[in-house]
C-alpha positions in Angstrom: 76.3 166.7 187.5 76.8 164.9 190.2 78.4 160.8 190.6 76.4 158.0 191.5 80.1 156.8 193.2 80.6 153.0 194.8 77.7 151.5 193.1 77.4 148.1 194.9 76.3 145.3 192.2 73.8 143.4 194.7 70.7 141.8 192.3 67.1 143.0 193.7 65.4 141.7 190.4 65.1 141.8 187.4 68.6 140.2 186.2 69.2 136.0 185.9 73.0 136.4 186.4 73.3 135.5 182.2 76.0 136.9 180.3 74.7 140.7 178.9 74.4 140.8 175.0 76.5 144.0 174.3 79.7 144.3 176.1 82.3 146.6 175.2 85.8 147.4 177.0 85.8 150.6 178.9 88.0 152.3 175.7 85.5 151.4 173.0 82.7 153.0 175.2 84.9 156.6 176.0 85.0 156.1 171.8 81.9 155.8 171.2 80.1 158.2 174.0 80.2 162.0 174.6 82.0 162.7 177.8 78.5 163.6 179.5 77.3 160.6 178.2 79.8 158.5 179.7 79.7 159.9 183.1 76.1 159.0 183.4 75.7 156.0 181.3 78.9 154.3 182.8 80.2 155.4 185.9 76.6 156.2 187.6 76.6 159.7 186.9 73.5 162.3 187.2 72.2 165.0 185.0 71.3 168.2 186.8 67.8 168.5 187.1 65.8 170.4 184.4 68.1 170.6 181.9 68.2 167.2 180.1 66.4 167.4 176.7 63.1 165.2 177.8 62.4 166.3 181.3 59.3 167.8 179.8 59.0 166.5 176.5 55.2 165.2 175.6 56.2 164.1 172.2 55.0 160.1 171.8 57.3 157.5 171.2 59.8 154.8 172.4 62.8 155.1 174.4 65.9 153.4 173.7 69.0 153.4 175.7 71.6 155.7 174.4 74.3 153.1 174.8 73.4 150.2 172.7 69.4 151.1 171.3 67.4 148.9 173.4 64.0 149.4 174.0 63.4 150.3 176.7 60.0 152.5 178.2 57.7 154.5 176.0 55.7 157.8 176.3 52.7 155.9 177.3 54.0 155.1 180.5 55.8 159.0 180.7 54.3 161.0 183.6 55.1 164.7 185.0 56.6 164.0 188.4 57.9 167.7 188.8 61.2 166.2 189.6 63.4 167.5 186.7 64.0 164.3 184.9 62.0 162.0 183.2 59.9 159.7 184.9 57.9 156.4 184.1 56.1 154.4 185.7 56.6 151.0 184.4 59.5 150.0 181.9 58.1 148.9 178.8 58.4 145.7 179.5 59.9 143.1 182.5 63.0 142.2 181.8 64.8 145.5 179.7 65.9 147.4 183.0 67.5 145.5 185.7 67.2 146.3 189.9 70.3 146.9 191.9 71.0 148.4 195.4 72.5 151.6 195.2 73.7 152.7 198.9 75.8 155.7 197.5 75.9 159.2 198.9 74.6 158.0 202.3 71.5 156.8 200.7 69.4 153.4 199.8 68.4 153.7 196.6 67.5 151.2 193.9 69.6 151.9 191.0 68.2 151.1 187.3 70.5 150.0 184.3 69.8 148.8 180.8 69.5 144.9 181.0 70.7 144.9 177.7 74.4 146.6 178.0 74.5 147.5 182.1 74.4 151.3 181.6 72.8 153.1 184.2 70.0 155.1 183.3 68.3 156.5 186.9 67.0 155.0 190.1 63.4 153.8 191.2 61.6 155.2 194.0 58.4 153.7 195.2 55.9 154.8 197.4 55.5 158.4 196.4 51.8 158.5 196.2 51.8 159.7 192.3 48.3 158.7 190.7 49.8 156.0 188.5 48.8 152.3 188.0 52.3 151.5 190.1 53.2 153.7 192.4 56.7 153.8 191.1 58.6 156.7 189.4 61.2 155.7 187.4 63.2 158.5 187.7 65.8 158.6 184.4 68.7 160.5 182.8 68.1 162.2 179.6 71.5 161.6 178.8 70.6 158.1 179.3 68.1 157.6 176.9 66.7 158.5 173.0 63.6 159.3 172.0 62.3 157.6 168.8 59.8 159.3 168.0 56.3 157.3 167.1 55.5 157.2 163.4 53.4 155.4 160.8 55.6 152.4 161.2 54.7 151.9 165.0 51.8 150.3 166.8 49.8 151.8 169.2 51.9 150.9 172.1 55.3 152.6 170.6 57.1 149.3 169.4 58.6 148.8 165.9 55.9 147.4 163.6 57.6 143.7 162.7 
């Protein structure tokens, strides 16, 4: 596992500067997380490649972050990059992840968190030439997120039948 280190919070998109919903103090969030899971999801931490749980998982569903539950990409837009994490490419839908500038370990990076509770959950790279509708991999922890897997009592899409 490596660590994301100095993250810098500069807004690309994706975030209007509101209050998030789910904020916790740094204590209830080493409560309520595994130590892995609070490496990654709070201080910018990275899986190793190929050993996260859904790196290669083809099981359909919707992904929620592992922090607080919010939706946020399903299997429909899951793609085999060959990278060793899961990748997407498209959240499932604008608004749930947020953009920020990630110029850590002598890289520029784009870093994506949960707009729902700030965790960080991967980084988007762009550009890459995959056969997708976008372009972009959304390259995400494992660690990061939880597979719910789709049922009877989802639509089509993945979503939670209201």
């Amino acid at each position: 596992m490596t660590t994301g280190g100095n993250i810098k919070d500069e807004n690309i998109k994706g975030s209007t500067g509101a209050q998030l919903p789910v904020q916790k103090s740094d204590e209830e969030w080493r409560t309520e997380l595994t130590p892995m899971e609070y490496q990654v999801l709070r201080q910018a931490g990275t899986e190793r490649p190929y050993t996260g749980e859904y790196w290669d998982t083809k099981t359909e569903g919707v992904y929620e972050c592992r922090a607080c539950g919010a939706e946020l990409f399903t299997s429909n837009e899951k793609f085999d990059s060959h990278c060793g994490w899961p990748s997407f490419f498209a959240p499932l839908a604008e608004g749930t992840v947020r953009y920020l500038h990630d110029r850590s370990m002598g890289m520029d990076r784009i870093e994506v968190r949960c707009a729902n509770c700030d965790s960080h959950m991967g980084h988007l790279f762009e550009g890459e030439g995959f056969n997708t509708p976008t372009d972009q991999r959304f390259c995400i922890n494992s660690v990061s997120i939880r597979l719910v897997p789709k049922d009877d009592t989802q639509d089509d899409d993945g979503r939670a039948r209201q």
